[in-house]
KOLPAKE-788349 format. One record per residue: chain; x, y, z of N, C-alpha, C, O in turn; residue number from 1; residue in three letters. Coordinates in pm, 1 decimal. Example, Ala and Ser with C-alpha at 12.3 -4.5 7.8 and 13.67 -1.06 7.14 Angstrom:
+-------+----------+----------+----------+----------+----------+----------+----------+----------+----------+----------+----------+----------+-----+-----+
: chain :   n_east :  n_north :     n_up :  ca_east : ca_north :    ca_up :   c_east :  c_north :     c_up :   o_east :  o_north :     o_up :   n : res :
+-------+----------+----------+----------+----------+----------+----------+----------+----------+----------+----------+----------+----------+-----+-----+
:     A :   1319.0 :   -569.0 :    780.0 :   1230.0 :   -450.0 :    780.0 :   1320.0 :   -330.0 :    780.0 :   1423.6 :   -331.9 :    846.5 :   1 : ala :
:     A :   1285.0 :   -225.0 :    708.0 :   1367.0 :   -106.0 :    714.0 :   1290.0 :      3.0 :    787.0 :   1340.9 :    113.8 :    803.9 :   2 : ser :
+-------+----------+----------+----------+----------+----------+----------+----------+----------+----------+----------+----------+----------+-----+-----+
//
This chain:
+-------+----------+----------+----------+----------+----------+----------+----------+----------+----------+----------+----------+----------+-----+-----+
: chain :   n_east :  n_north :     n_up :  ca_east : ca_north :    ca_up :   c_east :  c_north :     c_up :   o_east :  o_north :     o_up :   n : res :
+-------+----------+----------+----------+----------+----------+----------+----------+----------+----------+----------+----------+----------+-----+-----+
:     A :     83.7 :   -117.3 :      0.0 :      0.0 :      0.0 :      0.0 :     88.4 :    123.8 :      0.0 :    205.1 :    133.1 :     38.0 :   1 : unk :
:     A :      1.9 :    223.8 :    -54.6 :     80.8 :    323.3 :   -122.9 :     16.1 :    463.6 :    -32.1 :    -95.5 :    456.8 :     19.4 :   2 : unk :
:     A :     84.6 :    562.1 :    -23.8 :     -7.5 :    688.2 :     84.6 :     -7.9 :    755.0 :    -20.9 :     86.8 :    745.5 :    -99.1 :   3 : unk :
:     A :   -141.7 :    858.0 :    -52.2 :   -138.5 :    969.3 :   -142.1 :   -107.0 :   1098.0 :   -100.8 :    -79.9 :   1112.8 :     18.4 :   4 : unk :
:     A :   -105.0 :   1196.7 :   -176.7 :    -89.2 :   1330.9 :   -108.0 :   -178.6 :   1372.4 :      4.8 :   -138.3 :   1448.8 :     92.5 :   5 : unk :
:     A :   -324.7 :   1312.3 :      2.7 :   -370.6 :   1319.7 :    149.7 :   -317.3 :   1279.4 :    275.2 :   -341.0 :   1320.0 :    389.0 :   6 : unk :
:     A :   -240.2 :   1191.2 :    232.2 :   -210.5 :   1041.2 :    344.8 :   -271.8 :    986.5 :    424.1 :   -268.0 :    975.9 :    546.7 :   7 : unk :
:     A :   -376.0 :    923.4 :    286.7 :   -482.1 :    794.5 :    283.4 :   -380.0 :    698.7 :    176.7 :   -321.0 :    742.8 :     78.1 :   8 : unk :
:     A :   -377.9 :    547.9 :    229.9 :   -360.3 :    441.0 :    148.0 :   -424.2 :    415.5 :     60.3 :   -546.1 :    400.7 :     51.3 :   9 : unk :
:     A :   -322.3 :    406.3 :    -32.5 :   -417.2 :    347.3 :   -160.9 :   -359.8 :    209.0 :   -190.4 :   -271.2 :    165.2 :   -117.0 :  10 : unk :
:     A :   -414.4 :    123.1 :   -314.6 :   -370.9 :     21.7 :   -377.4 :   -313.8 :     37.2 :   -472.3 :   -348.4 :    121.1 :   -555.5 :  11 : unk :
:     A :   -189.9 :    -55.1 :   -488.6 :   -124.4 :    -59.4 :   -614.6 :   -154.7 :   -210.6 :   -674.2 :   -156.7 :   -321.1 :   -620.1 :  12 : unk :
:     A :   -179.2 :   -163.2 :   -819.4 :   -222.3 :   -313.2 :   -843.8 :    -94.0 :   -358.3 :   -924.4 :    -22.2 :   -270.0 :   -971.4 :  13 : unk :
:     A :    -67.2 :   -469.1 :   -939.6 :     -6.8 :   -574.0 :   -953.9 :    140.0 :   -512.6 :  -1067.4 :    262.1 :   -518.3 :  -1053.2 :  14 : unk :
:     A :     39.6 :   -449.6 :  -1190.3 :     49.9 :   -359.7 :  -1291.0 :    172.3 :   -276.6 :  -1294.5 :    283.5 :   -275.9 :  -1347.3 :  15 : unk :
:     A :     88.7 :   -196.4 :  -1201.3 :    174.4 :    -97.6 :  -1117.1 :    350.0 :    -94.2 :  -1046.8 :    451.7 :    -25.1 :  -1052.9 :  16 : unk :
:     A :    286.4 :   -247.8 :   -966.0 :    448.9 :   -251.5 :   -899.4 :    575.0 :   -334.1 :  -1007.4 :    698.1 :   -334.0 :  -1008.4 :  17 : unk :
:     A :    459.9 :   -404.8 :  -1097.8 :    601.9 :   -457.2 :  -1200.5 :    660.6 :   -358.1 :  -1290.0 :    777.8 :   -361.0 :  -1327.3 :  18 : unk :
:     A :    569.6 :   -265.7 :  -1324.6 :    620.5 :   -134.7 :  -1384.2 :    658.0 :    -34.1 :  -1362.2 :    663.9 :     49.1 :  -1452.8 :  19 : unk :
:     A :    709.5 :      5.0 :  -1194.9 :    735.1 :     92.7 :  -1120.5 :    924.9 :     82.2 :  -1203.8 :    974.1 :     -5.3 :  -1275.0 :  20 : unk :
:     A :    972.4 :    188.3 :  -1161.0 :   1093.2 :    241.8 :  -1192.8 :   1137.2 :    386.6 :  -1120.1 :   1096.2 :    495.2 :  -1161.2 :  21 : unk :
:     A :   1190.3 :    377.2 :  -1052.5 :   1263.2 :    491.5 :   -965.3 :   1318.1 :    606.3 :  -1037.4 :   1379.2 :    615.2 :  -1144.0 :  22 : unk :
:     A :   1279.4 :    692.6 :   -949.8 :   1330.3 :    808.6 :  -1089.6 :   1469.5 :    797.0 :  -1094.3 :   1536.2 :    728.2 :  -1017.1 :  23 : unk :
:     A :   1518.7 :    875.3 :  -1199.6 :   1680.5 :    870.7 :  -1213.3 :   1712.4 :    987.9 :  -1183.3 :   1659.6 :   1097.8 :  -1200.2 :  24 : unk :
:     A :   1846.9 :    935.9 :  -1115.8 :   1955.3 :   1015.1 :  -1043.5 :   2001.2 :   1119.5 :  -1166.8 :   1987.2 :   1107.1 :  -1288.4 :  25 : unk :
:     A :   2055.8 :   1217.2 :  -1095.1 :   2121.8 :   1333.2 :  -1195.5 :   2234.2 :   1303.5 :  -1227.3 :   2279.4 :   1358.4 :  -1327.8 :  26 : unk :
:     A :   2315.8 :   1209.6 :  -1155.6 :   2441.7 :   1164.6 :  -1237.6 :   2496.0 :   1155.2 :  -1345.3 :   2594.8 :   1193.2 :  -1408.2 :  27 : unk :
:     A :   2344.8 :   1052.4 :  -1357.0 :   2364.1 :    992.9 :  -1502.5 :   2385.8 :   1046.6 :  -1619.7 :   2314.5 :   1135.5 :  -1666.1 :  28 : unk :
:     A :   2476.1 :   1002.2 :  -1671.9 :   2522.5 :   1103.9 :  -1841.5 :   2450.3 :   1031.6 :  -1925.6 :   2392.9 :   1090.1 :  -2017.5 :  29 : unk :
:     A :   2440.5 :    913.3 :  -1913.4 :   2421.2 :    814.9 :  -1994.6 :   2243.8 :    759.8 :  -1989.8 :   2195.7 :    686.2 :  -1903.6 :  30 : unk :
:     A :   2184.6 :    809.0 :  -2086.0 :   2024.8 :    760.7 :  -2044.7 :   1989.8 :    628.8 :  -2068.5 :   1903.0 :    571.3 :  -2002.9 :  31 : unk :
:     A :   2074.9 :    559.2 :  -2191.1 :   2101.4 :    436.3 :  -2213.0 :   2146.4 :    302.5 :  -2142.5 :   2106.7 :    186.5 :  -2131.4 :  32 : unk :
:     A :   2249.9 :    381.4 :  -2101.3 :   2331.0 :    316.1 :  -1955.3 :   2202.9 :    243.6 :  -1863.5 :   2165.2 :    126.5 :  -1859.4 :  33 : unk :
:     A :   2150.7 :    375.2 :  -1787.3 :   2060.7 :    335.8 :  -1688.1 :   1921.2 :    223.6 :  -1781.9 :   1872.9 :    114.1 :  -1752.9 :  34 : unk :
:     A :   1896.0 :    323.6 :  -1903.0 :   1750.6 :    200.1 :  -1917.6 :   1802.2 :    111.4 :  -1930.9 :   1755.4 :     40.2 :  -1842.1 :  35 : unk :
:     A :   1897.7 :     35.8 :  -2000.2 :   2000.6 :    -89.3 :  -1962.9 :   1972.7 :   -176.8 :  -1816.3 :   1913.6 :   -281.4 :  -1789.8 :  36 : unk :
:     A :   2041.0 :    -85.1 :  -1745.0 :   2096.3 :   -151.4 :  -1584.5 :   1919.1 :   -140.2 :  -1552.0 :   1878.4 :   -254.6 :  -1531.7 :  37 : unk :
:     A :   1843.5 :    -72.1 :  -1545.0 :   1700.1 :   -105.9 :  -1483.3 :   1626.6 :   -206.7 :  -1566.3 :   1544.4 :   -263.2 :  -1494.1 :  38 : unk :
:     A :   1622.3 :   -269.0 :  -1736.1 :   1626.2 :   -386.5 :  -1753.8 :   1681.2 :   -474.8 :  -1698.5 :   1630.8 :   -573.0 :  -1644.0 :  39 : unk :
:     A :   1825.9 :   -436.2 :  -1711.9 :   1900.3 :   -594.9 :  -1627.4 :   1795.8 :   -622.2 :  -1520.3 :   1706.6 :   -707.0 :  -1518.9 :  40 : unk :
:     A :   1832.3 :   -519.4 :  -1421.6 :   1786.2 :   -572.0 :  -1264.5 :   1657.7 :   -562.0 :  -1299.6 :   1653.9 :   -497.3 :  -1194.9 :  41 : unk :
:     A :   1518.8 :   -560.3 :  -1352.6 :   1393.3 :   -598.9 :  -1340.9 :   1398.3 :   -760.8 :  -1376.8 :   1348.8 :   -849.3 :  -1307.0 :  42 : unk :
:     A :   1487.4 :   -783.5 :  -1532.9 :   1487.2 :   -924.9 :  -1573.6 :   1584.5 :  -1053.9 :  -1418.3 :   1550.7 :  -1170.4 :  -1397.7 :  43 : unk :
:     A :   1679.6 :   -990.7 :  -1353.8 :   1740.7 :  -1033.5 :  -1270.2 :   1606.9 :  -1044.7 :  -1158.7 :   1603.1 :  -1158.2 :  -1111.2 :  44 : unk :
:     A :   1503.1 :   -959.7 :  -1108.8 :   1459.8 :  -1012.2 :  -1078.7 :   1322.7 :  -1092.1 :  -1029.9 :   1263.4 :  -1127.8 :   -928.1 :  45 : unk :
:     A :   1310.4 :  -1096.1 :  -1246.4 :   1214.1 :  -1189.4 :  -1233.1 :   1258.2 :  -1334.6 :  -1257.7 :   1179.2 :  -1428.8 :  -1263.5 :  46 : unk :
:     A :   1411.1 :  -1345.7 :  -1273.6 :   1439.1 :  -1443.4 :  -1249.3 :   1450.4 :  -1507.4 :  -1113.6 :   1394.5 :  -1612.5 :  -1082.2 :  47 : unk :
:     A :   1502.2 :  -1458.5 :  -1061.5 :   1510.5 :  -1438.8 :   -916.8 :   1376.3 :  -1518.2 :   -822.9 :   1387.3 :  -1617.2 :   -750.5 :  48 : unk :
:     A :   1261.5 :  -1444.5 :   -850.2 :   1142.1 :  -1498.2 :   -853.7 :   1099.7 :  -1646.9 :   -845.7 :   1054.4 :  -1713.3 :   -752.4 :  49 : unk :
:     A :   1131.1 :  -1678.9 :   -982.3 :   1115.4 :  -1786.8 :  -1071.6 :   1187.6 :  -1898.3 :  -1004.8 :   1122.2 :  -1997.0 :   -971.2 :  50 : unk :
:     A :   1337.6 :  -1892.4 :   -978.0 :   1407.5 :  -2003.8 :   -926.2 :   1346.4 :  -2009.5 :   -790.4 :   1323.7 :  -2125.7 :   -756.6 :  51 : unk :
:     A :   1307.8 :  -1906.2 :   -689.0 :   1278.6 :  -1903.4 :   -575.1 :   1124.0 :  -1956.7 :   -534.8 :   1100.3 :  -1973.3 :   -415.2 :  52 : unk :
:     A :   1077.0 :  -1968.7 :   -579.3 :    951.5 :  -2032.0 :   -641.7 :    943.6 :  -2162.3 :   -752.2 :    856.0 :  -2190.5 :   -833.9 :  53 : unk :
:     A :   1053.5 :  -2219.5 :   -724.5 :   1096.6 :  -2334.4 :   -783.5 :   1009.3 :  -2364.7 :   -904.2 :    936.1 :  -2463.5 :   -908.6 :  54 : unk :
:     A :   1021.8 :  -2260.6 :  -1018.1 :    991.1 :  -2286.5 :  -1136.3 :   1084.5 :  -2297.0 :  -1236.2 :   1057.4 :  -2314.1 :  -1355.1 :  55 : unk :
:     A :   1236.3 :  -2283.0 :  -1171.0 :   1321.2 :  -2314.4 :  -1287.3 :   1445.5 :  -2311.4 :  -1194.3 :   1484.6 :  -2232.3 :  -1108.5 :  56 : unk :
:     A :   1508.4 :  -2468.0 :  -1261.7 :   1634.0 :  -2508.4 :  -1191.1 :   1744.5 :  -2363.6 :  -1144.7 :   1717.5 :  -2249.4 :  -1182.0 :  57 : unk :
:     A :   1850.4 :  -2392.3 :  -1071.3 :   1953.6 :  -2296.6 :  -1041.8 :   2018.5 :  -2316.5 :  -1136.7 :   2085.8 :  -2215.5 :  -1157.4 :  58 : unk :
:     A :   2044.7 :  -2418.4 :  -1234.8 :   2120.2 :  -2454.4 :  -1361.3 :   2049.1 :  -2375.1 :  -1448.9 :   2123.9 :  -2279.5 :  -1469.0 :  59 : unk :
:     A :   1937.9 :  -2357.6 :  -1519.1 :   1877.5 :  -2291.5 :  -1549.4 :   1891.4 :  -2096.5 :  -1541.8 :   1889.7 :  -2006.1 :  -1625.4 :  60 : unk :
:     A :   1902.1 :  -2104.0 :  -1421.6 :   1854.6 :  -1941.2 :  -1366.5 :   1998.6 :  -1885.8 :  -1405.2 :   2012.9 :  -1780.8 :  -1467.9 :  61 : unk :
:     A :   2123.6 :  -1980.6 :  -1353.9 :   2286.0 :  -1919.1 :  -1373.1 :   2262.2 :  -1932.1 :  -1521.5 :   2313.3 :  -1838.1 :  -1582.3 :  62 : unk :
:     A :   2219.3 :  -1992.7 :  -1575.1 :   2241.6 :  -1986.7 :  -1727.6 :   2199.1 :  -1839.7 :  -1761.2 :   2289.2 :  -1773.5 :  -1812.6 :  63 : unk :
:     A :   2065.7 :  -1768.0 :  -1740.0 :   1989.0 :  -1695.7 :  -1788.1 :   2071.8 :  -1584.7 :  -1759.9 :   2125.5 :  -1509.7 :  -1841.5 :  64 : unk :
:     A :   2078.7 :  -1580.3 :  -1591.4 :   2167.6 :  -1476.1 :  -1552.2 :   2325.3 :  -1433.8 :  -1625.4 :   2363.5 :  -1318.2 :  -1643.4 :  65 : unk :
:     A :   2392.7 :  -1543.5 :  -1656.3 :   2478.4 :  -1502.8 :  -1734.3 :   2472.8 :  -1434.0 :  -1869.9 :   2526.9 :  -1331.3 :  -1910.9 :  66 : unk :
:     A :   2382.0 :  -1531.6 :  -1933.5 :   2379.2 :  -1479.7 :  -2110.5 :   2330.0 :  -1333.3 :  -2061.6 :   2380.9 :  -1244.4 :  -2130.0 :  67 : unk :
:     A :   2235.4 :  -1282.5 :  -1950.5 :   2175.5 :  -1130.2 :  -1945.5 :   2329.3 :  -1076.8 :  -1875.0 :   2372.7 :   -984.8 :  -1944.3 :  68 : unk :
:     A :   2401.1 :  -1101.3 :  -1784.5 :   2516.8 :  -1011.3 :  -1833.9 :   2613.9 :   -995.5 :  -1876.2 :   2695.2 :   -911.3 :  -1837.9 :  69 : unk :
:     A :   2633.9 :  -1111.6 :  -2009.1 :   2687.5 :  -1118.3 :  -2102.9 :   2627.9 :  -1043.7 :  -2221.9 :   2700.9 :  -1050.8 :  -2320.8 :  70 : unk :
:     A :   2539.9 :   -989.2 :  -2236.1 :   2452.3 :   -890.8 :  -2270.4 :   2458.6 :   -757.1 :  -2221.5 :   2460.1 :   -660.4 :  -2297.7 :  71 : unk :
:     A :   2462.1 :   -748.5 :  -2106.7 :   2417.7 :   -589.7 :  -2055.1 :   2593.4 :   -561.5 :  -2113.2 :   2607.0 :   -465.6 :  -2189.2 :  72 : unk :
:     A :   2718.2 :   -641.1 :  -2078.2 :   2901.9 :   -602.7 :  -2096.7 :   2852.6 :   -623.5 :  -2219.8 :   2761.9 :   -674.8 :  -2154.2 :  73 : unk :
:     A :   2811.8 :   -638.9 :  -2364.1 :   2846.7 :   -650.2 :  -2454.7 :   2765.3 :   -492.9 :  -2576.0 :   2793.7 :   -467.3 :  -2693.1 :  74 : unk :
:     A :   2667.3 :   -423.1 :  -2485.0 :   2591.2 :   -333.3 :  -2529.7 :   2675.5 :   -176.2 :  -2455.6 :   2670.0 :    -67.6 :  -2513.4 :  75 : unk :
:     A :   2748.6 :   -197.7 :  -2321.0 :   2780.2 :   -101.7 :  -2319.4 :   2938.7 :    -88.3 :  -2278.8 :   2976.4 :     -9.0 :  -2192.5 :  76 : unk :
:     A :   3027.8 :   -175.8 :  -2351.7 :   3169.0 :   -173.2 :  -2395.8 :   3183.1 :   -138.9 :  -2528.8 :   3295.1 :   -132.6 :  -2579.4 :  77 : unk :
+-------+----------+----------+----------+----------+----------+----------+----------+----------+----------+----------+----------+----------+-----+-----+
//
């Protein structure tokens, strides 16, 4: 549950929290960079999920996890 500008709770539906994304920092030079690294870590962890909820082996999950950051080093080297 979520407080609004009143600060009354509201609901977030399901929707919502898989598509949430934190705003970005001013650091960043790179806008690419970050939508990158906030793919990685959403796909990291819906894998994450998945093995933990024993829907897919740890053989499996290290596999996935690698080829994704063998992916994220190969898009921004």
């Amino acid at each position: 549950m979520k407080k609004n500008n009143n600060g009354n709770y509201i609901n977030l539906s399901s929707q919502d929290f898989k598509d949430y994304h934190y705003p970005s920092p001013e650091k960043f030079n790179s806008p690419s960079l970050h939508r990158d690294l906030q793919s990685f870590s959403q796909q990291v962890s819906y894998l994450s999920a998945l093995h933990t909820n024993g829907k897919i082996s740890t053989s499996v999950a290290y596999f996935k996890l690698d080829h994704l950051w063998q992916s994220l080093n190969s898009v921004n080297n």
